[in-house]
ZAMARGU-4260 file (C-alpha; in steps of 0.2 Angstrom, whole numbers, plus 5000, padded with zeros to 4 digits):
<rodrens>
0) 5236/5019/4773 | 5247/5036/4769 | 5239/5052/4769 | 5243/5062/4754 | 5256/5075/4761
5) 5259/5069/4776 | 5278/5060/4779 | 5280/5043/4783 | 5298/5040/4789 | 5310/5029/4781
10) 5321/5027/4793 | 5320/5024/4813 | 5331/5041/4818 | 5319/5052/4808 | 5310/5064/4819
15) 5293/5069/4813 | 5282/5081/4822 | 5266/5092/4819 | 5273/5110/4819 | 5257/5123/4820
20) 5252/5117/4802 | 5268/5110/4796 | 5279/5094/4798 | 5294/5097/4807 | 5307/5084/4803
25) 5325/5079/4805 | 5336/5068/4796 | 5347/5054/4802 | 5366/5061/4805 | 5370/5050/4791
30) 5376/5061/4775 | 5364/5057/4759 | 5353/5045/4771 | 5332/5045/4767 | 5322/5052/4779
35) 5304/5052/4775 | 5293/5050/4761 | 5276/5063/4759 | 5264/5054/4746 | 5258/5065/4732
40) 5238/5066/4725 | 5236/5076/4709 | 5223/5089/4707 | 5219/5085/4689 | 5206/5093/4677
45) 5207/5080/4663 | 5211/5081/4644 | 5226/5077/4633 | 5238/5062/4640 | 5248/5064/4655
50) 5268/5068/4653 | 5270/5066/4672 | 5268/5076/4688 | 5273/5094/4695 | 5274/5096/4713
55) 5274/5113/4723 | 5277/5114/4744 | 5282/5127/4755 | 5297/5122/4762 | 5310/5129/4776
60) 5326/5124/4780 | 5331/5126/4799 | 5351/5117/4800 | 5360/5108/4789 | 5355/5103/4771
65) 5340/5095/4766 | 5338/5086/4749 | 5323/5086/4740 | 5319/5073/4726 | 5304/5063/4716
70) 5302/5047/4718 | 5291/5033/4710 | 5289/5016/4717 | 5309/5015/4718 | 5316/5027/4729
75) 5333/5025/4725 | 5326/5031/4706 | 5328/5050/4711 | 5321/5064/4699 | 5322/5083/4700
80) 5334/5081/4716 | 5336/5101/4724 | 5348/5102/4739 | 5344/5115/4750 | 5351/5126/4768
85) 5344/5139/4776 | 5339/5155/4769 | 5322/5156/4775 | 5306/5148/4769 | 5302/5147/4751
90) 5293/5137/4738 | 5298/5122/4730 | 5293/5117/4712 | 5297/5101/4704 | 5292/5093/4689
95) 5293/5073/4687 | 5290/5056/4675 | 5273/5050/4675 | 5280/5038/4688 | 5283/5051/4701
100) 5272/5049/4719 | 5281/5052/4733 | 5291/5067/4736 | 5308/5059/4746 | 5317/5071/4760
105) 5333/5067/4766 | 5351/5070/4774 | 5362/5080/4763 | 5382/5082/4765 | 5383/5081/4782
110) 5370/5079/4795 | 5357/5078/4804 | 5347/5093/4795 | 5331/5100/4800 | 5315/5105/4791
115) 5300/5115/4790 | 5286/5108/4776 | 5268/5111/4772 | 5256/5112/4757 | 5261/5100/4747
120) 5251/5100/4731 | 5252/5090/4714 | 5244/5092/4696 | 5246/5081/4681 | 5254/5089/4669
125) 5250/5087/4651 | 5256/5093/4633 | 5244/5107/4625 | 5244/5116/4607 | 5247/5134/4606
130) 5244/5136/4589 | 5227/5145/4588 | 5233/5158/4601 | 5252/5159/4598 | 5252/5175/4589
135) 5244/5184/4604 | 5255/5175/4615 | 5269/5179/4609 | 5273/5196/4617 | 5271/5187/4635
140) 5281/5172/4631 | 5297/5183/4625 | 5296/5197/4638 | 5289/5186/4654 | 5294/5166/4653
145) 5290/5159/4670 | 5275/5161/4681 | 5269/5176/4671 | 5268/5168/4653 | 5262/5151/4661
150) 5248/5159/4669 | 5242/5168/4651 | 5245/5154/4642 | 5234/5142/4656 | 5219/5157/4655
155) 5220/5156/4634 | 5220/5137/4636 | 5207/5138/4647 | 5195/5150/4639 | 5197/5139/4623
160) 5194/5122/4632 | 5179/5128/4642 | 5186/5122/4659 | 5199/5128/4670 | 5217/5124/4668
165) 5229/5127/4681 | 5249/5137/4674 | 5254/5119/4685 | 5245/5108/4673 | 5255/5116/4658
170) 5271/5100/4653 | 5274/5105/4637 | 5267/5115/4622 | 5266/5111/4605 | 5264/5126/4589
175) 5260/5117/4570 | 5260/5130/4559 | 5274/5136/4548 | 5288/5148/4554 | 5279/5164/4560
180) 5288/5180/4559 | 5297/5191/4574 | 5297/5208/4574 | 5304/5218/4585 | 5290/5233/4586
185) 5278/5220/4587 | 5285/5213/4604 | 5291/5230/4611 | 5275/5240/4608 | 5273/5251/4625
190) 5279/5270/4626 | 5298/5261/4632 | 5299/5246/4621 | 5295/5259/4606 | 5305/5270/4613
195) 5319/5257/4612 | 5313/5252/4592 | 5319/5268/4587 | 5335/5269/4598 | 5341/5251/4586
200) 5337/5262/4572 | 5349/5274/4577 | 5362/5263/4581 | 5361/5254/4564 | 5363/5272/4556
205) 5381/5273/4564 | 5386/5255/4561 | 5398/5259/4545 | 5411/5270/4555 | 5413/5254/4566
210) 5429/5249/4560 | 5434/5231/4568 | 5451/5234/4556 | 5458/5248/4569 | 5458/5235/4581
215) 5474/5228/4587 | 5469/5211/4583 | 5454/5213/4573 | 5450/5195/4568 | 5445/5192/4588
220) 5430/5207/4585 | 5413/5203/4578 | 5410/5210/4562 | 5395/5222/4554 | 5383/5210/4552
225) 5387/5199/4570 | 5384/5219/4579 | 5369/5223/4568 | 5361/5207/4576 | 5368/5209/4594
230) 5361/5226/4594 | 5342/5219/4589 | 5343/5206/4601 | 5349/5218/4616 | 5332/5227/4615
235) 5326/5216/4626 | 5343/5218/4639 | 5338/5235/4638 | 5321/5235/4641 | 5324/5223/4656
240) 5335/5232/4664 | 5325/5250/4664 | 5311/5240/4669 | 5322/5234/4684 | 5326/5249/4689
245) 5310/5258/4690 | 5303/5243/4698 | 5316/5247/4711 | 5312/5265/4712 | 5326/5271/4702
250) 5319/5283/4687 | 5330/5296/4688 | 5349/5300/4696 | 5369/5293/4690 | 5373/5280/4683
255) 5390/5273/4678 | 5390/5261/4664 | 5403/5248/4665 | 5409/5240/4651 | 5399/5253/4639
260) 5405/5247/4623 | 5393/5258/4609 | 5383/5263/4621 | 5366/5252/4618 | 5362/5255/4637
265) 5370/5270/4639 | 5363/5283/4626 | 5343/5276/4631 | 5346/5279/4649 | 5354/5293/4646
270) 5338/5301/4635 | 5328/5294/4647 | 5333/5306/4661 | 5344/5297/4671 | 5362/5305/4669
275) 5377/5291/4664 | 5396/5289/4665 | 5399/5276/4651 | 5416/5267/4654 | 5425/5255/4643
280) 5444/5249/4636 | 5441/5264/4621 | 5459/5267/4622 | 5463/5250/4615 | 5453/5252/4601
285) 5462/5266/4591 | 5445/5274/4585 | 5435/5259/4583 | 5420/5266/4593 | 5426/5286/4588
290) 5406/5289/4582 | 5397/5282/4595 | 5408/5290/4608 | 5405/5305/4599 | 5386/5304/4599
295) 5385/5298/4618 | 5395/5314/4623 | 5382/5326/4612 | 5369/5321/4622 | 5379/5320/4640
300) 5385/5307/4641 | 5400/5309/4652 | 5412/5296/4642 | 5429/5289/4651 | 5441/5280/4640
305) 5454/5269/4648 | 5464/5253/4643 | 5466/5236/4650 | 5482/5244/4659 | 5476/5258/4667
310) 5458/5253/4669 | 5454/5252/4689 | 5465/5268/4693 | 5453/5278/4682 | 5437/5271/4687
315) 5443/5270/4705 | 5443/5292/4704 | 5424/5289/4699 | 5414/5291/4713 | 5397/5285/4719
320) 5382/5283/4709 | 5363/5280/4713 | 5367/5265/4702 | 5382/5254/4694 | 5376/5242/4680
325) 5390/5230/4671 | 5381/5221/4658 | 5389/5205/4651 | 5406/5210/4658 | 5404/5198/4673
330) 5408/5183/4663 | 5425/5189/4653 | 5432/5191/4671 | 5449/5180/4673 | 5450/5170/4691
335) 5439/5175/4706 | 5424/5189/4700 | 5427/5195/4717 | 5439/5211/4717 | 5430/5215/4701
340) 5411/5215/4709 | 5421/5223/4723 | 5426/5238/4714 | 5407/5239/4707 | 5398/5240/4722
345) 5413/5254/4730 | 5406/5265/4717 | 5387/5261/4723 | 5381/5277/4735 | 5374/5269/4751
350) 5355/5263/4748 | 5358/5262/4727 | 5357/5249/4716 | 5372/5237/4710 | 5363/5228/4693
355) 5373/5214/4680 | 5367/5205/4668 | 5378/5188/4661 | 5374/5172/4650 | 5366/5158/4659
360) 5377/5143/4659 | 5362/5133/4661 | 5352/5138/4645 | 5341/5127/4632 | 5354/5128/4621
365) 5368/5123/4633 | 5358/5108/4639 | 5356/5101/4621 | 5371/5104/4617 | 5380/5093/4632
370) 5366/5081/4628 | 5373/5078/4610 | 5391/5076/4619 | 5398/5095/4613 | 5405/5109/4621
375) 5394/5122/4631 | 5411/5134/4628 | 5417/5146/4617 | 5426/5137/4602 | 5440/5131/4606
380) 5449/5138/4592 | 5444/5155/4598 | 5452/5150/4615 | 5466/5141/4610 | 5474/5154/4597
385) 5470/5172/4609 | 5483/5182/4615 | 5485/5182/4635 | 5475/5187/4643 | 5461/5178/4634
390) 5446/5190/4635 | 5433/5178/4630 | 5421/5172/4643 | 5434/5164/4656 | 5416/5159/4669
395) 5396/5158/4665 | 5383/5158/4680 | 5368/5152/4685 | 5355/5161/4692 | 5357/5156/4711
400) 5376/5159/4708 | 5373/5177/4703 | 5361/5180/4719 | 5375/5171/4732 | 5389/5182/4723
405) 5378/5197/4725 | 5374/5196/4741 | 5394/5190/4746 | 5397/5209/4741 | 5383/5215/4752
410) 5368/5218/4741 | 5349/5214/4747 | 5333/5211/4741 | 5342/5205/4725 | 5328/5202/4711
415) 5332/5192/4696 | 5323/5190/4679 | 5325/5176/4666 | 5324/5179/4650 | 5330/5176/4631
420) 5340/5186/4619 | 5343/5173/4605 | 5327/5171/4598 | 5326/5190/4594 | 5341/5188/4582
425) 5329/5182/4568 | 5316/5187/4556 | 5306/5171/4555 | 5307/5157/4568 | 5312/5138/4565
430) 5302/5124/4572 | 5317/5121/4583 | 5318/5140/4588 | 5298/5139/4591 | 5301/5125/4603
435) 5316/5130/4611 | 5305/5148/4616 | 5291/5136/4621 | 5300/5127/4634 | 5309/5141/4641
440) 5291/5151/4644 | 5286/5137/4654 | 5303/5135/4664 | 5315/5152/4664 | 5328/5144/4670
445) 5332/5139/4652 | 5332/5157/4644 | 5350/5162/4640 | 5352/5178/4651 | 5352/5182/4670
450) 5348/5200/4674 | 5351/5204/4693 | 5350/5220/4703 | 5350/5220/4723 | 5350/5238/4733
455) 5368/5238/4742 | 5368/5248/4761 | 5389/5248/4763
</rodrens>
């Protein structure tokens, strides 16, 4: 008989051995061969119908390249497959079918590869209604989606049922009442987030000297109405970011502004105490930005207008900062991001912070999109009628991807929060905007932006 957890080999060069509270195995030298099977037993505290399982281990990779899958009683049926090499032990999540009982290791590209796994642990995971509590969630399931919004949406659940219900048990939640409304100062409601509120007033104040008309090609520039939204939903960019950085010791010192365009993170970090260089193509835009840039400079701003011509020998006579931030910049970057993250982090003092933020390729709405057999790009109108260079979004990220580029370039301790922008664009949300918000709280690697910020030593 198996033993929940425990790996059974599937194939006779497996190697499997009890390593001080762990199984140590290796894989057969054979690229994508299966290795070993561990059985999974769900802890389960009962309710609504199951959906399927989630899985969780500690896992360690030691040489080569392990892969990770769930599997039902057909192993060559592989679900939530994760490829894996070393970088130090971490923790493995995994959601399955119903089906789902064994969790498969095996040979990745090239073999054999070895491995470190211990506690293994499953849950049933089941669909639950928010409804009576979404109003008191929302705050949490906009700022924090992931661990932080599934573990206050399990302790509301769990308070209303009367038993306990683990953040694991939590597949998929459900709201069924009409469209509620979305408020900005009702999400952003501490000393920063209102301090932010009132910075989007501002902003809106100055938004009829924007002129997209002085623009040499002004029909590639968003309009009034476009800007007026992207500055509501860049609250939350804003308020990420300054949370970052004092998570990471940083609430005062220099900051250049990369990419500052009107200012939106500029002007509040400025007010806030740190003291920014805001950099950006204002050259090229005949006035376009004149009263922003005005305003950023009354309040000391140091403001440093180039053009696409002259751009890196200007920013190259910058200096060091305590931090660089580029915020969506990252992804309108022709060819290799390389020389440009390069040049980011030469102006990062030794022990300061590099931080970028960039649309996640792999978001809710990208996924659905590909689903439905369309286009996760920009329009290909946009694309296909652009001058050269195009200066649309040439390459989006994931999450990991960001973290490897980061730490090519020499960054550590690189954290990373998930979040969503979109949703903050509107004043009432759909039934499809609800669900898109429920399912990225419980699983951030939907939410449309990757903010990331590592401490780079040079």
């Amino acid at each position: 008989m198996t033993v929940p957890g425990v790996p059974i080999p599937m194939n006779a060069e497996t190697s499997i051995q009890n390593d001080d509270g762990a199984w140590k195995i290796t894989t057969p030298a054979q690229p994508w061969s299966y290795a070993a099977e561990c059985r999974i037993e769900r802890k389960d505290s009962g309710g609504e119908a199951s959906i399927g399982v989630s899985v969780k281990a500690e896992v360690e990779v030691l040489a080569g390249e392990i892969g990770l899958a769930l599997v039902g009683s057909d192993p060559a049926r592989l679900e939530q497959e994760l490829f894996i090499k070393p970088d130090g032990a971490r923790t493995v999540f995994r959601k399955g079918s119903e089906q789902c009982a064994n969790l498969l290791v095996r040979t990745g590209q090239a073999g054999p590869a070895t491995m470190r796994i211990k506690d293994i642990s499953a849950w049933t995971r089941r669909s639950y209604d928010i409804t009576s509590d979404f109003r008191a969630l929302l705050q949490t399931l906009i700022l924090w989606p992931g661990e932080q919004a599934a573990a206050t949406v399990a302790d509301a659940l769990s308070h209303r049922h009367g038993r306990d219900i683990s953040p694991n048990e939590l597949g998929h939640l459900t709201f069924g009442a009409a469209s509620p409304s979305l408020c900005p100062t009702d999400i952003f409601n501490d000393e920063l987030g209102r301090f932010l509120c009132a910075h989007y007033d501002d902003q809106i104040k100055l938004l009829s000297t924007y002129d997209i008309n002085k623009w040499p090609k002004p029909g590639a520039r968003p309009g009034r109405e476009a800007v007026s939204k992207y500055f509501r939903q860049t609250i939350i960019r804003v308020y990420q970011l300054i949370t970052l950085l004092r998570r990471l010791g940083l609430t005062t010192g220099t900051v250049l502004d990369v990419g500052s365009t009107f200012g939106y993170f500029a002007r509040p970090l400025q007010l806030l105490g740190y003291q920014v260089t805001a950099v950006d193509r204002y050259q090229d835009s005949n006035g376009g930005f004149h009263a922003y840039l005005d305003r950023l400079r009354s309040i000391g701003v140091s403001v440093v207008e180039t053009s696409h011509r002259n751009e890196l020998d200007i920013i190259g006579q910058l200096g060091e900062f305590d931090a660089v931030i580029s915020m969506a910049v990252i992804e309108h970057v022709p060819h290799t991001p390389r020389e440009f993250l390069r040049m980011l982090v030469s102006h990062v003092r030794p022990g300061g912070i590099l931080a970028i933020d960039t649309p996640n390729i792999a978001r809710y709405w990208n996924r659905k999109r590909f689903a439905e057999g369309r286009s996760i790009h920009q329009p290909i109108e946009i694309q296909f009628y652009a001058d050269i260079p195009y200066t649309g979004h040439h390459r989006e990220y994931t999450a990991d991807e960001v973290v490897w580029m980061l730490s090519q370039i020499g960054c550590r301790d690189i954290a990373v929060k998930l979040f969503d922008y979109n949703v903050l664009q509107f004043d009432e949300l759909s039934s499809n905007h609800v669900e898109a918000l429920l399912t990225m709280a419980l699983d951030e690697t939907l939410c449309d932006t990757i903010l990331a910020a590592g401490y780079c030593d040079r």
